[in-house]
Chimera marker file (.cmm) of the C-alpha trace (Angstrom):
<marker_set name="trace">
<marker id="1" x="5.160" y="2.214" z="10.003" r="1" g="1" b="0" radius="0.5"/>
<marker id="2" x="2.560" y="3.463" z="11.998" r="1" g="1" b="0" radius="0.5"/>
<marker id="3" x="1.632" y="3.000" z="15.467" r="1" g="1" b="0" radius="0.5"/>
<marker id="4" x="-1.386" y="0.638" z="16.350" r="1" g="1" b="0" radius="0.5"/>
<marker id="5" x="-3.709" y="2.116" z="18.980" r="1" g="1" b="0" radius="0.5"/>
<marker id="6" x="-5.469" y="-0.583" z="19.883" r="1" g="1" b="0" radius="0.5"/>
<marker id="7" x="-8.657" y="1.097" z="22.119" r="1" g="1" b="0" radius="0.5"/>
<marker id="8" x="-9.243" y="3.235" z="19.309" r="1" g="1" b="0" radius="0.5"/>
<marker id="9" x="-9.904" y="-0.212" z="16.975" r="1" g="1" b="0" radius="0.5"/>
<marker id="10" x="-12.007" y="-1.669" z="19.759" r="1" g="1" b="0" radius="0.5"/>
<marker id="11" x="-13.858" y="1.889" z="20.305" r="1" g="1" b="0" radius="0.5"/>
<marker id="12" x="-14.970" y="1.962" z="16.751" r="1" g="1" b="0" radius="0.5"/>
<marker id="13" x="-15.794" y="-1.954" z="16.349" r="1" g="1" b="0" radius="0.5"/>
<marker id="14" x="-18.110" y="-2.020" z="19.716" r="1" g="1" b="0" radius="0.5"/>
<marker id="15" x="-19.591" y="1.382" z="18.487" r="1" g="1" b="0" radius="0.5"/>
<marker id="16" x="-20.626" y="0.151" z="14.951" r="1" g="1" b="0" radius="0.5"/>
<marker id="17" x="-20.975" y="-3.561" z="14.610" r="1" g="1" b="0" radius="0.5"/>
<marker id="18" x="-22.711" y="-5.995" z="16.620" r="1" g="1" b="0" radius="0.5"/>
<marker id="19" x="-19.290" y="-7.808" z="17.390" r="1" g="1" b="0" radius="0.5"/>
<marker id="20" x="-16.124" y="-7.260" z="19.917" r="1" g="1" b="0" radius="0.5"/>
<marker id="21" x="-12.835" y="-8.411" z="20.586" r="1" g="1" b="0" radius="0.5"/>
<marker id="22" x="-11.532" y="-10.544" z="22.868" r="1" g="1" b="0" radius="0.5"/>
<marker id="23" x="-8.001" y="-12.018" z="23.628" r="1" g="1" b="0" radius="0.5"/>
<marker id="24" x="-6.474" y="-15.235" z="21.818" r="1" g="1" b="0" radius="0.5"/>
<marker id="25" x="-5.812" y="-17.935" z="23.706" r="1" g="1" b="0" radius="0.5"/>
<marker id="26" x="-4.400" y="-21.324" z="22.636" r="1" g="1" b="0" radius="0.5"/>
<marker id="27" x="-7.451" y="-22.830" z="21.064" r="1" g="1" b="0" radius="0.5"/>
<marker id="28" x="-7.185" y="-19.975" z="18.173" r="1" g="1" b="0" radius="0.5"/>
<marker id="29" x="-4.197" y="-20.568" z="16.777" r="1" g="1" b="0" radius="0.5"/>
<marker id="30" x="-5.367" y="-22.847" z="13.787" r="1" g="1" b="0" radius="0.5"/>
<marker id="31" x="-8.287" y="-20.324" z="13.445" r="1" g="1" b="0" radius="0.5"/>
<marker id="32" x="-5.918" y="-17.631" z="12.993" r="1" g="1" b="0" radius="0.5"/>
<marker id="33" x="-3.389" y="-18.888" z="10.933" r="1" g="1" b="0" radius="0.5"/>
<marker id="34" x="-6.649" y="-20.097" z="8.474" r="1" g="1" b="0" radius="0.5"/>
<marker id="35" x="-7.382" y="-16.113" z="8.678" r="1" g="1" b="0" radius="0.5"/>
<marker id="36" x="-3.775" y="-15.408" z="7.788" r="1" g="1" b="0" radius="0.5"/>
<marker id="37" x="-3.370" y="-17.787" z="4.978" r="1" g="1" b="0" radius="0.5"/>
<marker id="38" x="-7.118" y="-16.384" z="3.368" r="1" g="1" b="0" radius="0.5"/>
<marker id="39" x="-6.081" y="-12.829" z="3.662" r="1" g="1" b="0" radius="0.5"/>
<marker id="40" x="-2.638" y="-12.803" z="2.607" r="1" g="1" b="0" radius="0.5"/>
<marker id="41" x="-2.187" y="-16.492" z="1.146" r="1" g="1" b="0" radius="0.5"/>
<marker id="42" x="-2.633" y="-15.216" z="-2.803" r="1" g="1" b="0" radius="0.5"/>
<marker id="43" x="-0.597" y="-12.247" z="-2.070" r="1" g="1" b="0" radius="0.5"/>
<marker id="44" x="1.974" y="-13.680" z="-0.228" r="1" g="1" b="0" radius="0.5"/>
<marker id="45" x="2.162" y="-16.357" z="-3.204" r="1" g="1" b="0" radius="0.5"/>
<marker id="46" x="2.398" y="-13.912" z="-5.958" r="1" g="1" b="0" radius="0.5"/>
<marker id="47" x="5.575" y="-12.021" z="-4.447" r="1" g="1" b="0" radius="0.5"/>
<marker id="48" x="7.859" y="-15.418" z="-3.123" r="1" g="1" b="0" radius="0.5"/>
<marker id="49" x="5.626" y="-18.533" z="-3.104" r="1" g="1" b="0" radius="0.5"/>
<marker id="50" x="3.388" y="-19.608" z="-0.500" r="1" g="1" b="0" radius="0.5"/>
<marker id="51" x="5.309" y="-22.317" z="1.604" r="1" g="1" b="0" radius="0.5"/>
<marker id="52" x="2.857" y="-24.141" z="3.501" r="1" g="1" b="0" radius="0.5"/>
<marker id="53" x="5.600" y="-25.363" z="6.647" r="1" g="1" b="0" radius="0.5"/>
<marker id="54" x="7.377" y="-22.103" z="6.366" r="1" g="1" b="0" radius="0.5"/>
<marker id="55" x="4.311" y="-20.282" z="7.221" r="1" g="1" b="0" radius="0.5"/>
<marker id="56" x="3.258" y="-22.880" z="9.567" r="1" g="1" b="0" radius="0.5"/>
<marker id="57" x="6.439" y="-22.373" z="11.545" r="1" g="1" b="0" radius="0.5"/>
<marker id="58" x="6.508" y="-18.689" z="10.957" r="1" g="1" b="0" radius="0.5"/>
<marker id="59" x="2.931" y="-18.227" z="12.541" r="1" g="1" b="0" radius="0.5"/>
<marker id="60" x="3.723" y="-20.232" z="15.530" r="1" g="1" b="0" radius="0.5"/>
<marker id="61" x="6.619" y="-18.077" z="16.311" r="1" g="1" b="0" radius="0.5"/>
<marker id="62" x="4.503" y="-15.224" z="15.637" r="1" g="1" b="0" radius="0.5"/>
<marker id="63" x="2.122" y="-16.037" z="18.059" r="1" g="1" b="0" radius="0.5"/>
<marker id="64" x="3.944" y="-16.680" z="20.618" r="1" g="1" b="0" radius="0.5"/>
<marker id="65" x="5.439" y="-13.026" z="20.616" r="1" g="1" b="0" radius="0.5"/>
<marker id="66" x="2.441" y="-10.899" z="18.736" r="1" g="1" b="0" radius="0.5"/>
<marker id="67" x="-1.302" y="-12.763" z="19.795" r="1" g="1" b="0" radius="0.5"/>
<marker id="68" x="-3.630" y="-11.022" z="18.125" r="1" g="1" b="0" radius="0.5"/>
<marker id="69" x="-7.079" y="-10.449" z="19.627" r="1" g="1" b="0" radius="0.5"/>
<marker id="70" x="-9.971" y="-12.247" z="17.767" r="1" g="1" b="0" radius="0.5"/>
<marker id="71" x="-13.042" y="-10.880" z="16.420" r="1" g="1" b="0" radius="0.5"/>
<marker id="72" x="-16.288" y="-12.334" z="17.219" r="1" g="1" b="0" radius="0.5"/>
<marker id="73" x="-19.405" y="-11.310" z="15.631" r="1" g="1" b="0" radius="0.5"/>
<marker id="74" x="-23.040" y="-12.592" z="16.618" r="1" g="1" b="0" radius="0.5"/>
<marker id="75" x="-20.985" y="-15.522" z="19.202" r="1" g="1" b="0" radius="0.5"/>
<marker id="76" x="-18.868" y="-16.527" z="16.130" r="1" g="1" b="0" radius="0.5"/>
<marker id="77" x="-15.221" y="-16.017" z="15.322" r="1" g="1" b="0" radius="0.5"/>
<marker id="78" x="-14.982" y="-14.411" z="12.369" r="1" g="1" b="0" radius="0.5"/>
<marker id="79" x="-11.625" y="-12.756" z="12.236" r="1" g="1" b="0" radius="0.5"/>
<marker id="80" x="-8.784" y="-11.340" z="13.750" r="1" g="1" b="0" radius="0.5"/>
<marker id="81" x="-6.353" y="-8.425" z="14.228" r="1" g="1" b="0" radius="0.5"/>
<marker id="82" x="-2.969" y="-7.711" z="13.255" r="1" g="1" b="0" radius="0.5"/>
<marker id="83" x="-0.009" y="-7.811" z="15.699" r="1" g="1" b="0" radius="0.5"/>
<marker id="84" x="1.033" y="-4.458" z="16.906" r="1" g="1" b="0" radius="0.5"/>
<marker id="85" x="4.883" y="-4.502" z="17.079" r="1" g="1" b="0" radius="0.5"/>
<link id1="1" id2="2" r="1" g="1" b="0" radius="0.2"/>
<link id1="2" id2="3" r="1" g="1" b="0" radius="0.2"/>
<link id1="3" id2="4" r="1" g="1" b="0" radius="0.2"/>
<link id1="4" id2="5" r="1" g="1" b="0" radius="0.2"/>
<link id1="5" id2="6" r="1" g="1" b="0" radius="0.2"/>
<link id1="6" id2="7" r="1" g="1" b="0" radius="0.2"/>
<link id1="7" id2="8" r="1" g="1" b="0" radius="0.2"/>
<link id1="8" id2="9" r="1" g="1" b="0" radius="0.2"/>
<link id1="9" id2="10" r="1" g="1" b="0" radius="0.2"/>
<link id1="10" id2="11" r="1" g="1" b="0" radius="0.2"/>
<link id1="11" id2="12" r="1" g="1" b="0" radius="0.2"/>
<link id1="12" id2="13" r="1" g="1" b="0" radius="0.2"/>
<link id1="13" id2="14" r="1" g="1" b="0" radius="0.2"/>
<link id1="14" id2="15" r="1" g="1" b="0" radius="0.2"/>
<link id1="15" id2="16" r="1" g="1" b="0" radius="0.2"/>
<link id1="16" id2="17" r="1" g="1" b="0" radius="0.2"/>
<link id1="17" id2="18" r="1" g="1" b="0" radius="0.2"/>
<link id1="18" id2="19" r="1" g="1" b="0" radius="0.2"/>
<link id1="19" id2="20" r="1" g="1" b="0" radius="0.2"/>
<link id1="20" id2="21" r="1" g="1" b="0" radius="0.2"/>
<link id1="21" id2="22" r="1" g="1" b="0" radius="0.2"/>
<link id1="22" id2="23" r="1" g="1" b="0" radius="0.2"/>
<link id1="23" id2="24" r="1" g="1" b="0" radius="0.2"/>
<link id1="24" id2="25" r="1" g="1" b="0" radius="0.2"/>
<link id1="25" id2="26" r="1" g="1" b="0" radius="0.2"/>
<link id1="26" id2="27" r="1" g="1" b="0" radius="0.2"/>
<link id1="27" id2="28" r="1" g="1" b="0" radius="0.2"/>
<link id1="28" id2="29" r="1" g="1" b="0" radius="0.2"/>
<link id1="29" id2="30" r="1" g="1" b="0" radius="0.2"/>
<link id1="30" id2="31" r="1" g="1" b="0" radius="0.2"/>
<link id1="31" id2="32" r="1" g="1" b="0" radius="0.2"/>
<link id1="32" id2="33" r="1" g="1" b="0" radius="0.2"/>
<link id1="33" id2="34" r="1" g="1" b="0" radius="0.2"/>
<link id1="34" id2="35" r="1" g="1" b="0" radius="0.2"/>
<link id1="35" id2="36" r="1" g="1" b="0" radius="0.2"/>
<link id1="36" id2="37" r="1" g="1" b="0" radius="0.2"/>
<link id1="37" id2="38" r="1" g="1" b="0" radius="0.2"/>
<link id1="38" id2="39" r="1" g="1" b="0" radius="0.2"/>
<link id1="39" id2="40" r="1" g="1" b="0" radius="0.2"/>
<link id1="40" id2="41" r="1" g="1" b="0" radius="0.2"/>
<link id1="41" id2="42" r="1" g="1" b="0" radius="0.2"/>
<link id1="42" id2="43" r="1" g="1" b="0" radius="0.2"/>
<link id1="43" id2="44" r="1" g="1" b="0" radius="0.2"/>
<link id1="44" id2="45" r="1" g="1" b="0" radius="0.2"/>
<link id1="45" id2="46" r="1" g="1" b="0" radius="0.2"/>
<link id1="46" id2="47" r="1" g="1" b="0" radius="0.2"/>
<link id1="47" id2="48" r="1" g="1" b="0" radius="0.2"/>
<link id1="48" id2="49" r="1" g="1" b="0" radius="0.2"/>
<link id1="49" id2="50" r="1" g="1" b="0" radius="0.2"/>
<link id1="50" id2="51" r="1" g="1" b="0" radius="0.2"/>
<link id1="51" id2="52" r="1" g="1" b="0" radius="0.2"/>
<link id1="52" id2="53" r="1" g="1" b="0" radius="0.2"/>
<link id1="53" id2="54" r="1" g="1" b="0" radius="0.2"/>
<link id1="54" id2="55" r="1" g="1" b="0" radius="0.2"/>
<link id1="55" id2="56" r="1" g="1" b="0" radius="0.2"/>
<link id1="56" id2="57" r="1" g="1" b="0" radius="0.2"/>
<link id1="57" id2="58" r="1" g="1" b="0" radius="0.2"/>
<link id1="58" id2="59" r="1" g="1" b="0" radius="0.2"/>
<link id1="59" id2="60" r="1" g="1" b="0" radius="0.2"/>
<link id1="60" id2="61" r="1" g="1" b="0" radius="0.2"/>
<link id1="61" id2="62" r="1" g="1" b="0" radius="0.2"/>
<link id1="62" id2="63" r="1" g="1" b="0" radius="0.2"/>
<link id1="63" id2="64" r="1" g="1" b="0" radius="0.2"/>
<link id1="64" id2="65" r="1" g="1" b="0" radius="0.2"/>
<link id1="65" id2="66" r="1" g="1" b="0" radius="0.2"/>
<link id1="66" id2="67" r="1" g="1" b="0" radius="0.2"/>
<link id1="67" id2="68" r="1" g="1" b="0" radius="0.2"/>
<link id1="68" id2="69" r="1" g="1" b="0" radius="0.2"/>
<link id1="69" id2="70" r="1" g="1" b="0" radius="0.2"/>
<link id1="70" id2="71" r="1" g="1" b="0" radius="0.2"/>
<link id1="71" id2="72" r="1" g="1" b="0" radius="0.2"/>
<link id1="72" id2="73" r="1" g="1" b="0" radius="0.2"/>
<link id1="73" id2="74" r="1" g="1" b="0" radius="0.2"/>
<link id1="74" id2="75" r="1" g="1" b="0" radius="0.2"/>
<link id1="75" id2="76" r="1" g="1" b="0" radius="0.2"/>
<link id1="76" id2="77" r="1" g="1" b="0" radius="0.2"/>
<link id1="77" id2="78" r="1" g="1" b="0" radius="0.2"/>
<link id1="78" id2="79" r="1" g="1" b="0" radius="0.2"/>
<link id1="79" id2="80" r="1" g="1" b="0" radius="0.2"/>
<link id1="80" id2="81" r="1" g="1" b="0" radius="0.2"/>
<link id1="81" id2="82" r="1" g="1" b="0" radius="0.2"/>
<link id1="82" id2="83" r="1" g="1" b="0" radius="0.2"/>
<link id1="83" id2="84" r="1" g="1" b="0" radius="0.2"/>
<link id1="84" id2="85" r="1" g="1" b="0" radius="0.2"/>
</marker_set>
């Protein structure tokens, strides 16, 4: 897998977009796990079967080790980044 370089994803967002990123803190965690389930739910179903608790419980111990940063756009959340391991 490769390697996550993390200033040159911030670089390129603050370059071309009118959005930045800015650290997660404890208030994002629903937001992000709403991300999570929209961008990988149907996938994620497809190959074992989306299990609402096991994801639940899966994200929280995610986050706890690999916060991702969030991505705000015009003063709006609007997404977020993958956790660099």
């Amino acid at each position: 897998m490769r390697a996550c370089n993390r200033s040159i994803v911030v670089d390129r967002i603050n370059n071309s977009m009118n959005g930045f990123l800015r650290d997660a803190d404890a208030a994002d965690q629903k937001f992000a796990f709403l991300v999570k389930r929209a961008a990988l739910g149907t996938y994620v179903d497809c190959v074992c079967g989306w299990d609402e608790e096991f994801q639940q419980r899966f994200h929280e111990r995610d986050w706890s080790e690999n916060r991702p940063a969030i991505f705000i756009c015009d003063a709006e959340a609007i997404g977020t980044t993958i956790s660099c391991r």
